[in-house]
C-alpha positions as CSV (number, residue, x, y, z in Angstrom):
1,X,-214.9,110.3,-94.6
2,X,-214.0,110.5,-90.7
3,X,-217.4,108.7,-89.7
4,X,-216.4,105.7,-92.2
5,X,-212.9,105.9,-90.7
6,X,-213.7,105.8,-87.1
7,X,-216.5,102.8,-87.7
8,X,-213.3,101.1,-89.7
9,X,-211.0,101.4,-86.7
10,X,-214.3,100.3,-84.3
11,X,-214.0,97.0,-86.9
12,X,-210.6,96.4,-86.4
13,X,-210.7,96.8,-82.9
14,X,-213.5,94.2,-82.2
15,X,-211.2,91.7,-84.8
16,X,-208.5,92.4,-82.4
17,X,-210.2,92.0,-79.3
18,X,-212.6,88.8,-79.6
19,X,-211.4,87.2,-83.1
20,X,-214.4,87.9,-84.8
21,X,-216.9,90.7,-85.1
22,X,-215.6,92.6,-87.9
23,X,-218.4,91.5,-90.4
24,X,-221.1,91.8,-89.0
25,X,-220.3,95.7,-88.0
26,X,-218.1,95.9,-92.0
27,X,-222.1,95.2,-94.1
28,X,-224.5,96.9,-92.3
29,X,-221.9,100.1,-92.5
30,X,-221.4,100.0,-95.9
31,X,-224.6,99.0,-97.1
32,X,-227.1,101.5,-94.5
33,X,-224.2,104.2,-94.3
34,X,-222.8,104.5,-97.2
35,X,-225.0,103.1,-99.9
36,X,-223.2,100.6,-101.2
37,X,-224.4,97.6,-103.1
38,X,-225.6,94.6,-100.9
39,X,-223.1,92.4,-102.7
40,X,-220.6,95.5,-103.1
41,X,-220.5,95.5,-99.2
42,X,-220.3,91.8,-99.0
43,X,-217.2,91.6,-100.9
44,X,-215.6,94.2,-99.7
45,X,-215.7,92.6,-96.4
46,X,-214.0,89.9,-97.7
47,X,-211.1,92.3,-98.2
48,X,-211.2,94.5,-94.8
49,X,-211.9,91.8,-92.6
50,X,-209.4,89.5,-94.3
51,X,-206.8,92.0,-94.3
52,X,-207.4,93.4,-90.5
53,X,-207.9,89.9,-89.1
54,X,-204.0,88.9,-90.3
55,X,-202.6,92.4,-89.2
56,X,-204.7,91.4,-85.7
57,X,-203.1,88.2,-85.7
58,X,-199.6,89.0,-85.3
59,X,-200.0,89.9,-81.5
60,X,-201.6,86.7,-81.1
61,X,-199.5,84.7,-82.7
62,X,-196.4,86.2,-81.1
63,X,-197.6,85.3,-77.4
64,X,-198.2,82.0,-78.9
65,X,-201.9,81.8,-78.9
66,X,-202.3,80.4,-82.1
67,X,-202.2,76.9,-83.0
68,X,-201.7,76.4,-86.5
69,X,-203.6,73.2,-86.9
70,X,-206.4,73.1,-85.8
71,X,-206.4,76.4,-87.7
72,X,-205.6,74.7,-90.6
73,X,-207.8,72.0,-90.9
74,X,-210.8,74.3,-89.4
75,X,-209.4,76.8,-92.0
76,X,-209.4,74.5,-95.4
77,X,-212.5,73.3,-94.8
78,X,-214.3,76.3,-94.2
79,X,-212.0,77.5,-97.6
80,X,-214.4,74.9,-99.3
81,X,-217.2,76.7,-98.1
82,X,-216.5,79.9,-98.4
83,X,-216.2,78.9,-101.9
84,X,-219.6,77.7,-102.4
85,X,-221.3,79.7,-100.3
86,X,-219.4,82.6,-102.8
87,X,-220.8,80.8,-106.0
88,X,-224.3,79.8,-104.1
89,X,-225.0,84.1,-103.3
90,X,-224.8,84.5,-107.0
91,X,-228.3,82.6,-107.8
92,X,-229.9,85.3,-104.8
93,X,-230.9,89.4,-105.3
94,X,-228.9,91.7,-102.7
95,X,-232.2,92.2,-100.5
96,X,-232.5,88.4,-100.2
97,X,-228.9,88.2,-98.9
98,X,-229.2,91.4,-96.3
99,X,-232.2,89.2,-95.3
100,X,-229.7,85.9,-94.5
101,X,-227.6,88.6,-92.8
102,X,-229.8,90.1,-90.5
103,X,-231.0,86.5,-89.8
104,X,-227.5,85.0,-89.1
105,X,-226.5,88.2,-87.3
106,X,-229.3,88.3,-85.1
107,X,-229.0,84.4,-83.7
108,X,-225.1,84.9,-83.6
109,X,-226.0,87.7,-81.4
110,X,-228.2,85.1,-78.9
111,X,-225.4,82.9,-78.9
112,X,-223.5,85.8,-77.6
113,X,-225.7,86.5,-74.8
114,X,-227.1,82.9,-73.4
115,X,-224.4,80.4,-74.4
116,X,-222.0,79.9,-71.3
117,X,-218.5,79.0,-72.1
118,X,-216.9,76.4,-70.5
119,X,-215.5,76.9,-66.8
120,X,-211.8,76.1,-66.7
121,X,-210.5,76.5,-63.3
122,X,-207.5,75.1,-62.8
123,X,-207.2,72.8,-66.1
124,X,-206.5,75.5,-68.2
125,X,-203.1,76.4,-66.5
126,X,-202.1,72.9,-66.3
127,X,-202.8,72.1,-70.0
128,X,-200.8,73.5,-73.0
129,X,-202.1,76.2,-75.0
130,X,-202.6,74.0,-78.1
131,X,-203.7,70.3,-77.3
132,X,-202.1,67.9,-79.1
133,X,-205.3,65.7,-80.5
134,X,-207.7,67.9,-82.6
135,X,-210.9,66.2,-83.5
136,X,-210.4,66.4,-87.1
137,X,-214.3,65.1,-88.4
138,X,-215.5,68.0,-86.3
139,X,-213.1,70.5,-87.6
140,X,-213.7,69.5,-91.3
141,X,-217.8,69.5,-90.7
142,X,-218.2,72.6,-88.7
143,X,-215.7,74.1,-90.5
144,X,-217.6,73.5,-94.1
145,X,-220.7,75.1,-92.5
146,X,-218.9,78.0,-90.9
147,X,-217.5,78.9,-94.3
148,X,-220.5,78.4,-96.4
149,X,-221.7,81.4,-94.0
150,X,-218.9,83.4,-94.1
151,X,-219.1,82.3,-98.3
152,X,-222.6,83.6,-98.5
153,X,-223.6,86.6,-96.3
154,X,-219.9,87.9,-95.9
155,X,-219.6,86.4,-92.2
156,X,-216.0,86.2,-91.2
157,X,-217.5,83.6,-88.6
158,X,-215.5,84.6,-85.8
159,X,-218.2,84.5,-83.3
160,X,-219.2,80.8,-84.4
161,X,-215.3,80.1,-84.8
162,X,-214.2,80.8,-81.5
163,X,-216.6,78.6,-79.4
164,X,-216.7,76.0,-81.9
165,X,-212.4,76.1,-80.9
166,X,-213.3,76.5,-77.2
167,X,-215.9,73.2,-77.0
168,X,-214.9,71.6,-79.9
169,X,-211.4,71.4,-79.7
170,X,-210.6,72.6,-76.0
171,X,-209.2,75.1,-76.7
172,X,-208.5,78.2,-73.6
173,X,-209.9,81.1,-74.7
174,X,-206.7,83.0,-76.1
175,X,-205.7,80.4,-77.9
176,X,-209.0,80.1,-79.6
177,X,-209.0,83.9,-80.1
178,X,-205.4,83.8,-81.7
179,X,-207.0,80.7,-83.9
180,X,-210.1,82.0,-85.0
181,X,-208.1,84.9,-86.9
182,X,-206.2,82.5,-89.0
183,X,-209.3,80.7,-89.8
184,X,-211.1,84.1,-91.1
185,X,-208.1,84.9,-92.9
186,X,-208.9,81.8,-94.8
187,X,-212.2,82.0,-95.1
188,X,-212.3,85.4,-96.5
189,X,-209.8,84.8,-99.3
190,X,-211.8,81.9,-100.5
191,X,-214.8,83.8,-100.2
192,X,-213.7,86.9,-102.5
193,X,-212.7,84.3,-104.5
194,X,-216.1,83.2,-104.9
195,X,-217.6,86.4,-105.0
196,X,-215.2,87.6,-108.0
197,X,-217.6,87.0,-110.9
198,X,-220.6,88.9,-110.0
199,X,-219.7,91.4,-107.1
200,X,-218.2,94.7,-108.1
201,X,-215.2,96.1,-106.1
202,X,-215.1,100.1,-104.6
203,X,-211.1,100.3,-104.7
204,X,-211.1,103.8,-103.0
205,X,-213.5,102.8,-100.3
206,X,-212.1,99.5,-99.2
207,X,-209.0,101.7,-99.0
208,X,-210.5,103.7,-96.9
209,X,-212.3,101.2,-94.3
210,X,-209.0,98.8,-94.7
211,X,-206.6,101.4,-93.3
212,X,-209.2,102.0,-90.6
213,X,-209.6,98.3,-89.6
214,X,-205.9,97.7,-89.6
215,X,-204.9,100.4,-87.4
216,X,-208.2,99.1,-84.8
217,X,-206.5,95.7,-85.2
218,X,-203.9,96.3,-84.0
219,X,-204.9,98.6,-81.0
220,X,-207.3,95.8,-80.4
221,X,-204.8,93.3,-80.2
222,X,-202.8,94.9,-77.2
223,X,-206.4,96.0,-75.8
224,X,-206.3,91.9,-75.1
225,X,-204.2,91.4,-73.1
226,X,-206.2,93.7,-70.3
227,X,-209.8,93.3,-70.9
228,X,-212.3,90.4,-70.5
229,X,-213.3,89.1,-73.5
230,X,-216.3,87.2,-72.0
231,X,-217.5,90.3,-71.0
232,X,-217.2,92.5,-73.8
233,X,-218.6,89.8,-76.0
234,X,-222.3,89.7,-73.7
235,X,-222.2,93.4,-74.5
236,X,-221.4,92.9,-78.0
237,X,-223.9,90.8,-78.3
238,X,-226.6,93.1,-77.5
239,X,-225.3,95.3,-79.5
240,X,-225.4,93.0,-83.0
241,X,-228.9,92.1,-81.9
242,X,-229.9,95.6,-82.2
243,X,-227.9,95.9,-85.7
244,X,-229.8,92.5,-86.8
245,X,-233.2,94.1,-85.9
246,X,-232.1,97.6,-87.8
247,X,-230.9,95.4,-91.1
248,X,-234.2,93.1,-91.0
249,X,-236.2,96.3,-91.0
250,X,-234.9,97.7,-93.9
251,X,-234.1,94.4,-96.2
252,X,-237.6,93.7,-95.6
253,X,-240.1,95.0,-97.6
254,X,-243.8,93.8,-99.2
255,X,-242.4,93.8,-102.4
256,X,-239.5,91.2,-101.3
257,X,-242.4,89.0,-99.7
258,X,-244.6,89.5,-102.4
259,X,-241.7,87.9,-104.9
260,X,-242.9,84.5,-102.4
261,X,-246.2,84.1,-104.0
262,X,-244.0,84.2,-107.5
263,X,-241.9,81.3,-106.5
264,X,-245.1,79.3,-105.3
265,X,-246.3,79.5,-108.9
266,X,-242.5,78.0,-110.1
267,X,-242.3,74.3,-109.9
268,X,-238.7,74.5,-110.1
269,X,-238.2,77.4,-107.4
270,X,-240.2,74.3,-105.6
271,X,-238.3,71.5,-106.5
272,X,-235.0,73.5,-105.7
273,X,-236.3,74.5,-102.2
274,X,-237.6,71.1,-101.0
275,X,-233.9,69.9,-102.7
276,X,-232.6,72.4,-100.4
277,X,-234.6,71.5,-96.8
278,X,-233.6,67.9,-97.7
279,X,-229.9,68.8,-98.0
280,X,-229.9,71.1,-94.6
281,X,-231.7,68.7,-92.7
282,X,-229.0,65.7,-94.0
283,X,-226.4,67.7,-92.8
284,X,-228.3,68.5,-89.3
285,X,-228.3,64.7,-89.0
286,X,-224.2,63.7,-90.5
287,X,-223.6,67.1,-88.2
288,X,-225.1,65.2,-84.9
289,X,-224.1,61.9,-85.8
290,X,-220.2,63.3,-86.0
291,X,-220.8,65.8,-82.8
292,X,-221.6,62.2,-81.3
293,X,-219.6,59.8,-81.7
294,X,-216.3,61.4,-81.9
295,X,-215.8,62.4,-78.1
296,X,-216.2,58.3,-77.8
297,X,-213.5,57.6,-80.4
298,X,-210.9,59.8,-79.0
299,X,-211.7,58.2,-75.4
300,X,-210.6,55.1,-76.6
301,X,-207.4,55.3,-77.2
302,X,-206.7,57.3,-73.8
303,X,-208.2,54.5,-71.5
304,X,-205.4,52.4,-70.8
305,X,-203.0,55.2,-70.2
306,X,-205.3,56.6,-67.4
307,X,-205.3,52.6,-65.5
308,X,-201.4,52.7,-66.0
């Protein structure tokens, strides 16, 4: 009871403090921990991280570091697919999905650690805290994917969120914190929503890891305004490689990759798969084509005003 409740508040506190993180400590604790289900856990991170990111976003959003749309549109797309990625985790076992987890966990984790963020020197006092032109293609695409994760495994997406806000949008990196929480809010709600037909709730438990987060939240929000969030998030990040290694150990097993040579045998399983490639690798291609050509659309417009 006071281990779950102290990992709860170490949930919370990360929400409060980077935007993100919640989820990817919420599963591994309730599935390796405590024994919970693999989609038990999922869903009930839906609820704690859901919950805990809107308590953590009242700090934020009171210093004015949220801006509500690009939250919004980020936020109803990735509602859409949180949705399907809900309905999608139903047609996968439990130890399939820890296995996505660990997967998604442990690359969000290299992001972490090797991706620089953008150096704002002086810009990022001059320029508001919201701009006022939001790439909305990019918001509505990377938003999608973002929730289909978070729709899926039970990834709030925070980590993903936040630089998406940072390059995608230009975001400075409170604002994009302050954002991101909104946006996991969202996410979350559409993903329980998803989950709701085959996942099986622990009332007492989320409780339990709820009340836990919230309080974290809420201490990490204050903790915000005094520590650097770069840095704590290149330690973070070693930290959910190590978790990503500790879930891929244990989801997998000979008799998971033994059920492989089963689905070789099914020419459906096949047909579904290559149907499957096809449709990731059309998105990787709409994804670059819109990543492309939208910096040159918004450049357009702002031309003349630069040669008046």
């Amino acid at each position: 009871m006071i281990l779950t409740l102290i990992l709860a508040i170490c949930i919370g506190l990360l929400l409060g403090l980077l935007g993100g993180g919640g989820s990817i400590l919420t599963v591994p604790m309730l599935v390796y921990v405590l024994h919970v289900p693999p989609k038990t856990a999922i869903v009930t991170s839906f609820v704690v991280v859901g919950v805990s990111s809107l308590m953590a976003l009242i700090p934020h959003a009171r210093r004015g570091h949220v801006c509500w749309k690009s939250a919004l549109v980020f936020g109803l797309a990735g509602m859409l697919g949180a949705f399907g990625g809900g309905r999608l985790a139903g047609h996968f076992s439990g130890d399939w999905l820890m296995v996505f987890f660990g997967a998604i966990t442990f690359l969000t984790g290299l992001a972490m650690i090797f991706k620089k963020a953008p150096s704002q020197p002086a810009v990022e006092q001059t320029l508001p805290m919201c701009p006022l032109q939001t790439p909305i293609l990019r918001l509505l695409f990377d938003g999608i994917l973002v929730g289909g994760l978070t729709g899926l495994v039970g990834v709030g997406g925070g980590f993903l969120i936040v630089p998406a806000l940072t390059l995608l949008v230009g975001l400075p990196m409170p604002a994009a914190i302050g954002t991101s929480l909104l946006v996991i809010v969202m996410n979350a709600s559409a993903g329980l929503s998803g989950y709701a037909n085959h996942a099986q709730l622990d009332i007492p438990l989320m409780a339990l890891v709820t009340a836990g987060a919230v309080m974290g939240s809420f201490l990490g929000g204050w903790l915000s305004n005094f520590i650097s969030a770069a840095a704590l998030r290149r330690g973070f990040g070693w930290f959910v490689m190590l978790v990503a290694v500790y879930v891929l150990f244990n989801a997998l097993s000979w008799q998971l990759l033994a059920s492989l040579e089963l689905w070789q045998d099914d020419e459906r399983a096949w047909r579904r798969g290559l149907a499957g490639l096809a449709a990731l690798l059309a998105l990787g291609l709409i994804g670059k084509r819109i990543h492309s050509r939208t910096p040159r659309s918004e450049a357009l417009p702002m031309s003349p005003r630069h040669h008046l």
